[in-house]
MARGU-34359 format. One record per residue (C-alpha): x, y, z; residue number from 1. Coordinates in steps of 0.05 Angstrom, whole numbers, plus 5000, padded with zeros to 4 digits. Layout:
BEGIN
r xx=X; yy=Y; zz=Z; resi=NUM
...
END
This chain:
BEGIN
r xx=2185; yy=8933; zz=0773; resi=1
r xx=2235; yy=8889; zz=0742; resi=2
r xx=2213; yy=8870; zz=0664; resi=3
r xx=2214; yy=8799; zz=0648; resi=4
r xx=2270; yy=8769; zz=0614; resi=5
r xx=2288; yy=8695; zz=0619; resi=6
r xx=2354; yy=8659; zz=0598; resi=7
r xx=2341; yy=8614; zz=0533; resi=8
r xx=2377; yy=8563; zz=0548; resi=9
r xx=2377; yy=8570; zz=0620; resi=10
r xx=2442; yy=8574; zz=0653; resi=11
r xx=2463; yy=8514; zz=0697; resi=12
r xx=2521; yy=8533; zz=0740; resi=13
r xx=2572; yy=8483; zz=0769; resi=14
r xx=2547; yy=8477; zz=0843; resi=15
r xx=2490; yy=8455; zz=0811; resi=16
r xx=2437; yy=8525; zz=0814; resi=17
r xx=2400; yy=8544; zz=0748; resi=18
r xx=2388; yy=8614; zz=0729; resi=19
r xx=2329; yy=8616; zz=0700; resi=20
r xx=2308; yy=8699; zz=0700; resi=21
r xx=2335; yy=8763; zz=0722; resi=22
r xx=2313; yy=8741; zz=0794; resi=23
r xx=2351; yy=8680; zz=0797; resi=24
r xx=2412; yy=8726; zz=0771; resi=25
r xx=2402; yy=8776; zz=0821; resi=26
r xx=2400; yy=8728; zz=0878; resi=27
r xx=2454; yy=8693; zz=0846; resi=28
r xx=2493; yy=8761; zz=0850; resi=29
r xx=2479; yy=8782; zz=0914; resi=30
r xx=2505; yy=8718; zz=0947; resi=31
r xx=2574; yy=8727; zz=0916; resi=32
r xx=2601; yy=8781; zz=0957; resi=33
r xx=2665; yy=8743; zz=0985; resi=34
r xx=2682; yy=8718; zz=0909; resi=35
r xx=2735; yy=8750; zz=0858; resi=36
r xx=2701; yy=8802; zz=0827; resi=37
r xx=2664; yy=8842; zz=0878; resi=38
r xx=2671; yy=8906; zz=0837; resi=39
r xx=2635; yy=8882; zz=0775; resi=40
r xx=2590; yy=8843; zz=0816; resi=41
r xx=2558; yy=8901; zz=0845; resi=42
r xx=2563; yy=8944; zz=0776; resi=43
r xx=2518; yy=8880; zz=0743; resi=44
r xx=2467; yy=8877; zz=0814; resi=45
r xx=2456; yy=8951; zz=0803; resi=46
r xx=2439; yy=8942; zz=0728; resi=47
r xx=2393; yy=8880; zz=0742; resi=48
r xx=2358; yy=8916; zz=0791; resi=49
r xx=2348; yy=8978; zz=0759; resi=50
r xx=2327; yy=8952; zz=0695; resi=51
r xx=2259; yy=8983; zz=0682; resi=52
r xx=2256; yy=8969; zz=0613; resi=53
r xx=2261; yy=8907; zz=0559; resi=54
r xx=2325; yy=8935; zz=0524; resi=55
r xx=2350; yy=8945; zz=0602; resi=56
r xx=2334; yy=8877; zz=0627; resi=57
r xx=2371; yy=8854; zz=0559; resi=58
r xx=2432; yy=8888; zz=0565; resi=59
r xx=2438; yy=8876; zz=0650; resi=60
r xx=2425; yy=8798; zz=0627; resi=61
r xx=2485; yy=8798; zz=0571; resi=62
r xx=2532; yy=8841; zz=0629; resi=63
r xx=2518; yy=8777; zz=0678; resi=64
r xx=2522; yy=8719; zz=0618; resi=65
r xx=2592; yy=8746; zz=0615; resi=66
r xx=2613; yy=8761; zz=0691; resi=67
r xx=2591; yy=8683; zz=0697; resi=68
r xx=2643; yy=8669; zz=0643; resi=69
r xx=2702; yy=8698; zz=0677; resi=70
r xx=2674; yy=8670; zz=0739; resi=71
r xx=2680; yy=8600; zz=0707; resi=72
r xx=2622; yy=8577; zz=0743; resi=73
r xx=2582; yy=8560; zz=0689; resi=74
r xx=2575; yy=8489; zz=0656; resi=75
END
């Protein structure tokens, strides 16, 4: 089971989606399979969905803060 951990502020994205937990991120990451990036995407999935502990859920949150970054898809 995932721990909870929710973005403060929440992230609005361009296409107009907010992340507002680890399960809007993982969603978020599993659609992008077609996008630049496909590598990392899957390295930052697997950490968000095997996070089983705070410091986990923390660190898989700052990994996917960051892939959005290079993505440029946030606001």
């Amino acid at each position: 089971m995932m721990p909870e951990f929710f973005f403060t502020p929440e992230l609005h994205l361009r296409d107009g989606r907010i992340i507002r937990d680890l399960e809007d991120a993982a969603s978020f990451a599993r659609e992008q399979q077609a996008r630049p990036g496909v590598d990392q995407r899957d390295e930052i999935l697997h950490a968000i969905e095997r996070a089983r502990t705070v410091e986990q859920a923390h660190g898989a949150a700052h990994r996917f803060v960051r892939w959005l970054e290079e993505l440029e898809v946030v606001k």
